[in-house]
C-alpha positions in Angstrom: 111.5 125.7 117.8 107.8 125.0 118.1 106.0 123.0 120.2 104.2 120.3 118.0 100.9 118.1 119.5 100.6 114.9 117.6 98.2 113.7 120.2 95.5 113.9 117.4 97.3 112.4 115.0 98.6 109.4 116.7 95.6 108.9 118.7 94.9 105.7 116.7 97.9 104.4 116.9 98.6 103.3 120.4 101.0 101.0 121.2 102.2 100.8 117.1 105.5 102.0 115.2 104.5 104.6 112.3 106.3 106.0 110.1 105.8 109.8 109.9 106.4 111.8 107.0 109.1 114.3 107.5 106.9 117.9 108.1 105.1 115.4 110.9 101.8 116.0 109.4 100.8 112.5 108.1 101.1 108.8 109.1 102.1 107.1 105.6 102.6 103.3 107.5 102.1 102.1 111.4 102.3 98.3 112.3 103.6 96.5 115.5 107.4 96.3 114.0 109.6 98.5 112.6 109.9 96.0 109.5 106.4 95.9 108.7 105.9 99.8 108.9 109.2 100.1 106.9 107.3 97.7 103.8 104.0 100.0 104.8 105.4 102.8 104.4 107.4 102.1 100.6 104.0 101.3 99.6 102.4 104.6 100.8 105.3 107.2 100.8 108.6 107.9 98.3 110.5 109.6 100.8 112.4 109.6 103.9 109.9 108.5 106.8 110.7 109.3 110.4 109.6 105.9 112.4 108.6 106.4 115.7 107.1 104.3 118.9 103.5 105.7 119.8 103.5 104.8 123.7 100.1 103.9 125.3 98.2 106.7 126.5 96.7 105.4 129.4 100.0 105.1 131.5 102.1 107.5 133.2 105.8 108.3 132.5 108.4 109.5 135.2 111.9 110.0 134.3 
């Protein structure tokens, strides 16, 4: 499988839900709940969006 960056992408979206389109390559909806990306995103996008957390970039992550 290949690695993907979405660093770019996401960059603006700190801290939000988006909802991804399915090849990953654009945000079609991103608010601070799932519900209101889910409404965003019906607007924006006819498909099946993948929703996902953007964490903060600024903090570290051990697990």
């Amino acid at each position: 499988m290949k690695k993907l960056n979405l660093t770019k992408l996401l960059e603006a979206y700190e801290d939000k839900w988006v909802a991804l389109t399915p090849d990953k390559s654009k945000v079609v909806g991103s608010g601070y709940t799932v519900s209101e990306v889910l409404e965003k995103s019906k607007k924006n996008y006819c498909g099946t969006p993948i929703f996902f957390r953007v964490p903060s970039f600024k903090k570290g992550y051990a697990g």
